[in-house]
C-alpha positions in Angstrom: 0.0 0.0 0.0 2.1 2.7 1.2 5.1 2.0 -1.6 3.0 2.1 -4.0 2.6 5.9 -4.1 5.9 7.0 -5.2 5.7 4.4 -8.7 5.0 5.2 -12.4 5.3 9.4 -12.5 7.8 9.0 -15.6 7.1 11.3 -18.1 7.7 12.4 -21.8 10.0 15.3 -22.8 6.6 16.4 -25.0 4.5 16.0 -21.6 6.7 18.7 -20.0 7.4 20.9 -22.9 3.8 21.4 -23.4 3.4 21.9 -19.4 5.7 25.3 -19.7 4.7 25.9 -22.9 0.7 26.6 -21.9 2.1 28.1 -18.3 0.3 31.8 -20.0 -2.8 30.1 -21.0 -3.5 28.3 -17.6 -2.3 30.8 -15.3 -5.7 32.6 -14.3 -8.8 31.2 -14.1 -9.9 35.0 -14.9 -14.0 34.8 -15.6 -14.1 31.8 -13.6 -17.5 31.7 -11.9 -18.0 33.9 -9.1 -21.0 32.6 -7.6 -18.9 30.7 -4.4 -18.1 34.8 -3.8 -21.4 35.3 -2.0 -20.6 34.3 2.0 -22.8 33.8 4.8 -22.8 37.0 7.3 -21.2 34.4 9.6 -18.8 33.3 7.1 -14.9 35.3 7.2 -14.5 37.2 3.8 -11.8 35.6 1.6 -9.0 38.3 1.7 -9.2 39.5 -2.0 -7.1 42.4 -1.2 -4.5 40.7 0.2 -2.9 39.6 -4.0 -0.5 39.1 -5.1 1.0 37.1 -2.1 3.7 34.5 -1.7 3.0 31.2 -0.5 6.1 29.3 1.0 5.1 25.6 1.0 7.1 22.2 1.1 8.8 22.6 -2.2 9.7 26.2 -2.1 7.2 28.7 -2.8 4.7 29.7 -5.2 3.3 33.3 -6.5 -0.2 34.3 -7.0 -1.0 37.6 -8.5 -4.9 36.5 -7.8 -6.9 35.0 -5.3 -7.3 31.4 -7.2 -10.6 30.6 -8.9 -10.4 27.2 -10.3 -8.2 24.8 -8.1 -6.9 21.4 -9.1 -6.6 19.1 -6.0 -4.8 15.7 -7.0 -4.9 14.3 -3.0 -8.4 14.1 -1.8 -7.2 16.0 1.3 -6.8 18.8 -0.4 -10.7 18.4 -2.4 -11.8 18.5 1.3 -9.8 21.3 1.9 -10.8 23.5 -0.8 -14.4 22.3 -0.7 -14.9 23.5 3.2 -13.1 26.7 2.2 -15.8 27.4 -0.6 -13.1 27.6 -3.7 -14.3 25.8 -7.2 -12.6 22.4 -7.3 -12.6 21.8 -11.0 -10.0 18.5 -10.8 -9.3 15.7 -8.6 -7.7 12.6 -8.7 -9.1 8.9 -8.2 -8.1 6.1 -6.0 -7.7 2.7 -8.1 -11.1 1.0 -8.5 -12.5 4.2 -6.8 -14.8 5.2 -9.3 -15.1 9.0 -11.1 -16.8 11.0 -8.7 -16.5 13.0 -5.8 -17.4 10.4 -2.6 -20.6 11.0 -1.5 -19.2 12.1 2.2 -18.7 15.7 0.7 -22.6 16.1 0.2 -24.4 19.0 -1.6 -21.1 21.0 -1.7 -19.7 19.0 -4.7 -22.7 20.4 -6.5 -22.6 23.4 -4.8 -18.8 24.0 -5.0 -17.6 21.5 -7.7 -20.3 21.3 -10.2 -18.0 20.6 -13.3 -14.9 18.9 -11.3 -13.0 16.4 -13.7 -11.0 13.2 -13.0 -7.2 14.0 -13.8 -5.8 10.2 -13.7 -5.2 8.3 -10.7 -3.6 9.2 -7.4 -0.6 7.2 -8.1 -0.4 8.9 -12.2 -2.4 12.2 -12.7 -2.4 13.4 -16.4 0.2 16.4 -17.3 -2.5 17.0 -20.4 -5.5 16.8 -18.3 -4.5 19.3 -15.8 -3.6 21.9 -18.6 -6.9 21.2 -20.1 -8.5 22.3 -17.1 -6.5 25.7 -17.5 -6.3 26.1 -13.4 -5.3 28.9 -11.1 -4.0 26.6 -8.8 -3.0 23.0 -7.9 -2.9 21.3 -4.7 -0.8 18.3 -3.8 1.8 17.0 -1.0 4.7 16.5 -1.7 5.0 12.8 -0.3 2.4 12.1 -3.4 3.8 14.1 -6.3 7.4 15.4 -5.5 8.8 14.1 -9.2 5.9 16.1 -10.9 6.5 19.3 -8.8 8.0 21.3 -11.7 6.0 20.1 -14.4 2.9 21.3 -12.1 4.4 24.3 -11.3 4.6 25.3 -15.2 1.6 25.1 -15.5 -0.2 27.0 -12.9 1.1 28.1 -9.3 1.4 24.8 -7.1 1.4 24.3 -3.1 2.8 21.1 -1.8 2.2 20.4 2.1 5.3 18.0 3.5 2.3 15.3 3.4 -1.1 14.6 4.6 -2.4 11.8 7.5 -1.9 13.5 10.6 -1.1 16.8 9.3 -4.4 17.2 8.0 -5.6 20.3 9.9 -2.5 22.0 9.2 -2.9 21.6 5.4 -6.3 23.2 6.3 -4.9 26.1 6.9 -1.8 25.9 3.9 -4.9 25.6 1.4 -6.4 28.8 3.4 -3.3 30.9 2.8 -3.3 30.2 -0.6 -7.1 30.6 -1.1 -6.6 34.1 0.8 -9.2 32.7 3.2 -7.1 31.9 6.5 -9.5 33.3 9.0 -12.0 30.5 7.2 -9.8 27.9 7.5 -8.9 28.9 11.4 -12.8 28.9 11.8 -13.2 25.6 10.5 -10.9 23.8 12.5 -11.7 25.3 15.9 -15.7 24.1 15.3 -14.4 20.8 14.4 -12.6 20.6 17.2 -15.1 21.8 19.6 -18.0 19.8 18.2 -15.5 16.7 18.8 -14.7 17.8 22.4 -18.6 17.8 22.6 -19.2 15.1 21.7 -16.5 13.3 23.8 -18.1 14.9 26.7 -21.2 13.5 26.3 -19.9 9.6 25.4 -17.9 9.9 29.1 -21.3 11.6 30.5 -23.5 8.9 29.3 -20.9 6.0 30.3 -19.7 7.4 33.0 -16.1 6.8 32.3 -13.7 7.5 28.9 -13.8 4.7 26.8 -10.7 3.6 25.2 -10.5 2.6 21.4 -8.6 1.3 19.2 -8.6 1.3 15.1 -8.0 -0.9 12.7 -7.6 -1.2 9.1 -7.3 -4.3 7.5 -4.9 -4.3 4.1 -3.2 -5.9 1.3 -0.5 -6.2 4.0 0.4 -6.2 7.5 -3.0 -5.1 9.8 -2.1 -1.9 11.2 -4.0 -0.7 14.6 -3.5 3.5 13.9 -1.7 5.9 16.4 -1.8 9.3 17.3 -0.1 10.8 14.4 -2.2 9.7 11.6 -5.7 11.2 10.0 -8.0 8.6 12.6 -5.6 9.3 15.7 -5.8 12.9 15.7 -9.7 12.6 15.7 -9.7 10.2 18.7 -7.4 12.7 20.9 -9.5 15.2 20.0 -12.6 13.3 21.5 -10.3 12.9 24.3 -10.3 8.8 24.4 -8.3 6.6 25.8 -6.0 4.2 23.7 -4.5 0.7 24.1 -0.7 0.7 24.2 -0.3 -0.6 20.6 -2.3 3.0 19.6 -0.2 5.0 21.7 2.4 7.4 20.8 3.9 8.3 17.2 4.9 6.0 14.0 1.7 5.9 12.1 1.2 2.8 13.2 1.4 -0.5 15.1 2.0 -3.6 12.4 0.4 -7.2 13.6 -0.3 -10.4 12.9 -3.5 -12.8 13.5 -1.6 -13.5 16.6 -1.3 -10.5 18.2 -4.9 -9.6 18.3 -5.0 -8.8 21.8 -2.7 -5.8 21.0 -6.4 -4.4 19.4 -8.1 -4.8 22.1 -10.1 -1.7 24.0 -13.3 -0.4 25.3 -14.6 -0.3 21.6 -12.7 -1.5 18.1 -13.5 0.1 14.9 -12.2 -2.1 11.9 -12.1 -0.5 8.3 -11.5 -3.5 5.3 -9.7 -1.4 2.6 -10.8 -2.5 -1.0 -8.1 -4.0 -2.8 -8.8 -5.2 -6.2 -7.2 -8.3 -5.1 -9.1 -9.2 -2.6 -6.5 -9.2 -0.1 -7.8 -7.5 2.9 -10.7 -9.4 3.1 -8.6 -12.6 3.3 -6.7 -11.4 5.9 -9.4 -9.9 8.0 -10.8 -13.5 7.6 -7.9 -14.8 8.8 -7.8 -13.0 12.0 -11.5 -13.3 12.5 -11.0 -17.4 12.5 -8.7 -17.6 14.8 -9.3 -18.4 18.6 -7.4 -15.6 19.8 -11.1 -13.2 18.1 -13.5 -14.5 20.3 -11.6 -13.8 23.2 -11.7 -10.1 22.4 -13.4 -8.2 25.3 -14.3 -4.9 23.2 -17.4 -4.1 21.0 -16.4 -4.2 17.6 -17.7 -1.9 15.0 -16.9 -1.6 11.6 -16.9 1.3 9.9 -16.7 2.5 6.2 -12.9 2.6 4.9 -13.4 5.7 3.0 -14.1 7.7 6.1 -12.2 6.4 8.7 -9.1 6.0 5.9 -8.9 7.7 3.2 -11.0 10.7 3.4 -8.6 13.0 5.3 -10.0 15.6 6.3 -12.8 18.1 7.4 -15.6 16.5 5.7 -14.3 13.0 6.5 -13.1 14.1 9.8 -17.4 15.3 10.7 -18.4 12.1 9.1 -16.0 9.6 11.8 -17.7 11.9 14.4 -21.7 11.5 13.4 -20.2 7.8 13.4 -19.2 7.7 16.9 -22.5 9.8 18.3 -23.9 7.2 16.4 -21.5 4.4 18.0 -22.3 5.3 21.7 -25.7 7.4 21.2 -25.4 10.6 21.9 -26.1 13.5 20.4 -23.9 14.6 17.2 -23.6 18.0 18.1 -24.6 19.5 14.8 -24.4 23.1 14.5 
């Protein structure tokens, strides 16, 4: 899973050639449409005045004479991102076998804010010529996905890498706010995620009386991996202020097991996520572990939850959706604004 990120990003001399060579034509989105320009009265104004502006970023930095009006996000963190800060997303990339739309988690705002968004290739292989197509303002990536095609992006429209995504998700929040000229937005976004979540955990310890501790796991075309604090999952469970089992403490992304060390999963309550592998390959494992002796002797609830959410969705939208999840989970009230 994790190695196979960094494969197939060769490209042809023509690929790059005409990446520089349309870097006028896709610069600014000019007449994009304005209609996301219309905000709430509760909603922080994007900071139009505050262009051009340098954005420093993981790869260096990037100029933008404009605030950007048609964004190209090729990490699904950064959809999410530019979706909650009400920016037109008009490309994205897809996950192998993940289908050609925007998951469904995101709601009305894909209509709403992404009514015309594109596929641009895969995760692991986004097209050069696709991208240009598109003629964006600005594209969005992490540098853990798409180092090798930094340059080649970066001709063709200004392009902000974060370091990478997982547990830095709120933090790439606000990157994508800076470059979006909407930073107060971004700020604002976090903090009611973060409070709703801290509600929430309040009323789960209220209602049981105690803090629960959890675990979660996500079965793979690989080693099981029970997630820890510094990944996407383990920054929403400190947030809700649970408790953890010792294989789920601390940093490292996560704790590696086998079928037997399944006691190392063990806790108050154990969310499992089955990632979908064309192969089949999780589900063979997660059968594995569920036949041996060692499962029944489990003493938590298990619950298992949808791998797009708890995994893959990184980030404000995904992050809400694990939370209506655990209200659900240990019923209490989600805390919706």
């Amino acid at each position: 899973m994790k190695t196979r990120w960094v494969s197939r990003f060769s490209r042809t001399a023509t690929a790059a050639a005409i990446a520089v060579g349309l870097l006028a034509t896709a610069a600014c989105g000019g007449d994009a449409d304005k209609k996301n320009d219309s905000k709430d009265a509760k909603t922080p104004a994007a900071s139009d005045s505050a262009y051009p502006r340098t954005v420093t970023h993981a790869m260096g930095s990037a100029e933008l004479k404009a605030q950007p009006k048609r964004v190209v996000a090729l990490d699904m963190t950064f959809v999410d991102a530019s979706l909650a800060l009400e920016a037109e997303v008009v490309g994205f990339t897809t996950l192998s076998g993940g289908g050609d739309k925007l998951p469904a988690y995101f709601g009305a705002d894909s209509q709403k804010f992404a009514p015309k968004a594109t596929p641009v290739g895969t995760l692991e292989e986004p097209s050069l010529e696709k991208i240009i197509a598109l003629k964006p303002d600005l594209i969005l990536s992490a540098k853990v996905r798409h180092e090798k095609l930094y340059k080649q992006l970066s001709g063709i429209a200004p392009t902000v890498f974060s370091e990478t995504t997982g547990g830095t998700w709120k933090d790439n929040v606000q990157l994508v706010g800076k470059a979006l000229g909407k930073e107060d937005l971004a700020k604002q976004k976090v903090q009611d995620f973060e409070k709703r979540a801290k509600t929430i955990g309040d009323s789960v310890r209220k209602a049981k009386g105690a803090n629960p501790e959890v675990s979660v796991v996500r079965f793979v075309d690989g080693p099981t991996r029970i997630y820890k604090e510094d990944t996407y999952t383990g920054v929403i469970v400190k947030d809700l202020g649970f408790g953890k089992p010792a294989a789920a403490t601390g940093t490292g992304f996560n704790t590696e097991i086998s079928d037997e060390e399944i006691k190392k999963m063990d806790a108050d309550d154990i969310f499992i996520s089955l990632y979908a592998d064309e192969a089949g390959l999780s589900k063979k494992t997660k059968e594995k572990f569920q036949a041996n002796p060692l499962w029944k002797q489990l003493k938590g609830s298990i619950h298992e939850v949808d791998d797009k959410i708890w995994m893959s969705a990184v980030g404000l939208y995904g992050a809400n959706a694990v939370l209506d999840d655990v209200a659900k989970t240990y019923k209490v009230d989600a805390a919706k604004a």
